[in-house]
C-alpha positions in Angstrom: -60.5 27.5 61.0 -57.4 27.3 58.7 -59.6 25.5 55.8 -62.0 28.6 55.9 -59.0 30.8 56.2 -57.6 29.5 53.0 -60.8 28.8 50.8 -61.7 32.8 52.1 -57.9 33.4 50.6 -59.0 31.8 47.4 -62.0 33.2 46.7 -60.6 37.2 47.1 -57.9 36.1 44.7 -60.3 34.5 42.1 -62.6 37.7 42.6 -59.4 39.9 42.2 -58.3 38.0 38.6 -62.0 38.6 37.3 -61.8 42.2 38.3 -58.5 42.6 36.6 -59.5 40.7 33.6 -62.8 42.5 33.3 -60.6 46.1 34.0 -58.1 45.2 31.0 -61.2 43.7 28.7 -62.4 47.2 29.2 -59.1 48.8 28.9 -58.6 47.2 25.7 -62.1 47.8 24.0 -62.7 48.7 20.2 -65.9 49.1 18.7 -67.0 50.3 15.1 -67.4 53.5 14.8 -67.9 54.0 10.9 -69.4 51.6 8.1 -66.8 52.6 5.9 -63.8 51.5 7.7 -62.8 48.1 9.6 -61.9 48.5 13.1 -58.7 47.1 14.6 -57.9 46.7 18.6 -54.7 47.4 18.7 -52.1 50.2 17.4 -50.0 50.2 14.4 -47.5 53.0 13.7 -47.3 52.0 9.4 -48.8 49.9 6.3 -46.2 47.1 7.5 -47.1 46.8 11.1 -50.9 46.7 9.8 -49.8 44.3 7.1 -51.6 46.3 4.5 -50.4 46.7 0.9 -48.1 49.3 -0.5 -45.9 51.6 1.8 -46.6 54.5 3.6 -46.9 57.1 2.0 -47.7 60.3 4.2 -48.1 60.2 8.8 -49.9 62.9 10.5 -45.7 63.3 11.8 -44.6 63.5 8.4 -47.0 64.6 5.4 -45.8 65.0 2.0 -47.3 66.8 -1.1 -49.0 63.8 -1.9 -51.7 64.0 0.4 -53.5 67.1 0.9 -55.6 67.3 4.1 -57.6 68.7 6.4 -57.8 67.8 10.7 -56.0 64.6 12.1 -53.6 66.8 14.1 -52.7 64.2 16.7 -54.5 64.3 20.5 -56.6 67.5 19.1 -58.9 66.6 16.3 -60.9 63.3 16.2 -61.9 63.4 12.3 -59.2 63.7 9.1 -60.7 64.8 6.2 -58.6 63.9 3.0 -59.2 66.5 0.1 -56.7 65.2 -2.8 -54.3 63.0 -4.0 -51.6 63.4 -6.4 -52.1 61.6 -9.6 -48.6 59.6 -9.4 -49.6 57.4 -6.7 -52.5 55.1 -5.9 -54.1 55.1 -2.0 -54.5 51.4 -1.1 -55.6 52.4 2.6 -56.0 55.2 5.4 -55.2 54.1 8.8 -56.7 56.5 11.8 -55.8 55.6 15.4 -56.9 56.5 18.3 -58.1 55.1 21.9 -57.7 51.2 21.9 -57.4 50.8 18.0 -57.5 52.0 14.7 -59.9 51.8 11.8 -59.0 50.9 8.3 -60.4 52.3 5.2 -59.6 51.2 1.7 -60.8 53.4 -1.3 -63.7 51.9 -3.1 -64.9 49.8 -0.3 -67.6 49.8 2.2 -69.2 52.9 0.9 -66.0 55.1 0.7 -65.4 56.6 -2.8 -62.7 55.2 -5.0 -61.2 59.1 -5.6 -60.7 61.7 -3.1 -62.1 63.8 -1.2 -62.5 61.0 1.7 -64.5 63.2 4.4 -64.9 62.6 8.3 -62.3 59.3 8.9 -62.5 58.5 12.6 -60.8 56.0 14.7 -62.9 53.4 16.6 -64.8 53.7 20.0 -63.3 53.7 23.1 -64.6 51.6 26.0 -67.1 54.0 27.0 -68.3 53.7 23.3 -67.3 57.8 22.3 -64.9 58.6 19.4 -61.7 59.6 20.8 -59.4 62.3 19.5 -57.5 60.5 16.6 -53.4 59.9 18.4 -51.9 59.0 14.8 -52.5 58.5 10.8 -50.8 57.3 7.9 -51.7 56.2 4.6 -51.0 53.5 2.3 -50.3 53.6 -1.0 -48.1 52.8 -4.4 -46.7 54.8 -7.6 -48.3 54.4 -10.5 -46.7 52.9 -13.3 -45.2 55.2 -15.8 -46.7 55.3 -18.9 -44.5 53.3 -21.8 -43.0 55.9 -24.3 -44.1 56.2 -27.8 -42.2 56.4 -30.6 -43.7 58.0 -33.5 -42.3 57.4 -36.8 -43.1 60.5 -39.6 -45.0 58.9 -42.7 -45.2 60.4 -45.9 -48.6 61.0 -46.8 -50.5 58.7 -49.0 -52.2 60.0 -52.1 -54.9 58.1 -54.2 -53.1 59.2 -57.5 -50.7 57.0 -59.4 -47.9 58.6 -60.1 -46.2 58.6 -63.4 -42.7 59.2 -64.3 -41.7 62.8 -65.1 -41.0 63.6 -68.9 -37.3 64.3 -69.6 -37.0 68.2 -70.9 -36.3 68.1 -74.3 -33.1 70.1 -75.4 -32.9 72.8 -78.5 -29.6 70.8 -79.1 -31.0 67.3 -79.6 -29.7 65.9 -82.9 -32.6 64.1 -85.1 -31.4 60.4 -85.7 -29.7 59.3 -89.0 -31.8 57.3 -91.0 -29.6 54.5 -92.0 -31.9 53.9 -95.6 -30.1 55.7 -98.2 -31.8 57.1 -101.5 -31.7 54.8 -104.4 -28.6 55.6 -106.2 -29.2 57.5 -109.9 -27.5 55.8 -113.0 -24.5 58.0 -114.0 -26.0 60.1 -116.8 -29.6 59.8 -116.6 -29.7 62.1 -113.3 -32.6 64.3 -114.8 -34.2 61.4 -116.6 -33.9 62.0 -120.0 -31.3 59.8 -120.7 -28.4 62.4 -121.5 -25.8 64.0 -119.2 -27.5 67.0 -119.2 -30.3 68.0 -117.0 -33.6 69.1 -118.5 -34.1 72.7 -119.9 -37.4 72.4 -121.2 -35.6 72.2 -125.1 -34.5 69.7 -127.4 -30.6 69.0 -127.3 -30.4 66.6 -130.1 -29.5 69.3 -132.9 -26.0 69.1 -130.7 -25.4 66.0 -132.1 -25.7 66.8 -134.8 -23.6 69.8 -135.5 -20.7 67.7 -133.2 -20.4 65.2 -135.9 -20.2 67.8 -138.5 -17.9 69.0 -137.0 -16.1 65.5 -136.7 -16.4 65.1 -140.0 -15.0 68.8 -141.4 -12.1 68.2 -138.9 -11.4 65.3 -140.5 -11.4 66.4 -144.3 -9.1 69.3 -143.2 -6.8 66.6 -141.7 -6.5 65.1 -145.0 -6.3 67.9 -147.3 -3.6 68.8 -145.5 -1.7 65.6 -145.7 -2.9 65.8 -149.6 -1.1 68.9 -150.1 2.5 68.2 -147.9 3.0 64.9 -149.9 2.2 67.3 -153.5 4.6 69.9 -152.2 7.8 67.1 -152.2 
């Protein structure tokens, strides 16, 4: 009686852990609900707990001016539509949560576009296999590196045509350079060349002579008269 008492005992206890078991298998169930995302079965409050890259960025607790949406308000709405993204950061993931898990979707991947809008993000089934109203969100993301900062350095334009050196202005008051060759020197006398100290008339000049050394001469007989007559007179 005792050993059917206590294999009776065991069997309720075994059927009891299966029931339990099978009641927290359901409890916990997650089943895709979109191609686009991944599903997850268990929660996740940020990109760290979810181990995805980047850091969060915007939570359907506290949004920022990065995101810009539409739905995901938390235990009302079951889809968050994302309409834009500001062009300073990069979305590496969307997280929605809701029921026993979360789905992940990453931009570019399984269908979803690369850019914004993202329309209709759900969180996975539930154990009765319906979409439950979405309990959190967040997304993931980085800043984009800024942009190095050019320096531009002005250039004189180039031109095609040689250029030559400007001409010095000439001056009214420039002095013409000496010539260093002298004229040939004249021979004293013969400046008009005609051989006399005279310069050239057009007329002949020897008749001068002439009447000069008559002159000479008449002079000379005077002279000597004279002398004649002061020697007769003593």
């Amino acid at each position: 009686m005792r050993r059917r008492t206590f294999r009776g005992a065991v069997t309720v206890m075994a059927l009891t852990t299966a029931a339990l078991i099978g009641t927290a298998g359901a409890a916990l169930a997650c089943y895709p609900s979109d191609g686009r995302a991944t599903p997850v079965p268990k929660n996740a409050s940020s990109c760290e707990d979810a181990k995805l890259p980047g850091k969060t960025l915007a939570t359907s607790d506290k949004p920022t001016d990065l995101i810009e949406f539409t739905g995901g308000v938390p235990d009302k709405d079951k889809s968050l539509t994302i309409t834009k993204v500001d062009e300073s950061v990069t979305v590496t993931a969307i997280v929605v949560k809701g029921g026993d898990g979360y789905n992940i979707y990453v931009p570019g991947e399984k269908g979803l576009p690369e850019t914004p809008p993202w329309k209709d993000l759900i969180s996975p089934l539930n154990g009765g296999k319906q979409v439950p109203a979405i309990s959190h969100w967040f997304v993931c993301g980085a800043k984009k590196d800024a942009p190095p900062t050019k320096t531009t350095t002005a250039t004189p334009p180039t031109s095609t045509e040689t250029s030559k050196p400007s001409t010095p202005a000439t001056s009214d008051t420039s002095v013409a350079p000496t010539s260093t060759t002298a004229p040939a020197a004249v021979p004293a006398g013969n400046e008009s060349g005609t051989g006399g100290g005279l310069a050239n008339t057009g007329f002949d000049n020897s008749w001068l002579i002439w009447v000069a050394g008559l002159l000479l001469v008449a002079g000379g007989g005077l002279l000597a008269l004279l002398k004649f007559r002061r020697k007769a007179s003593e």
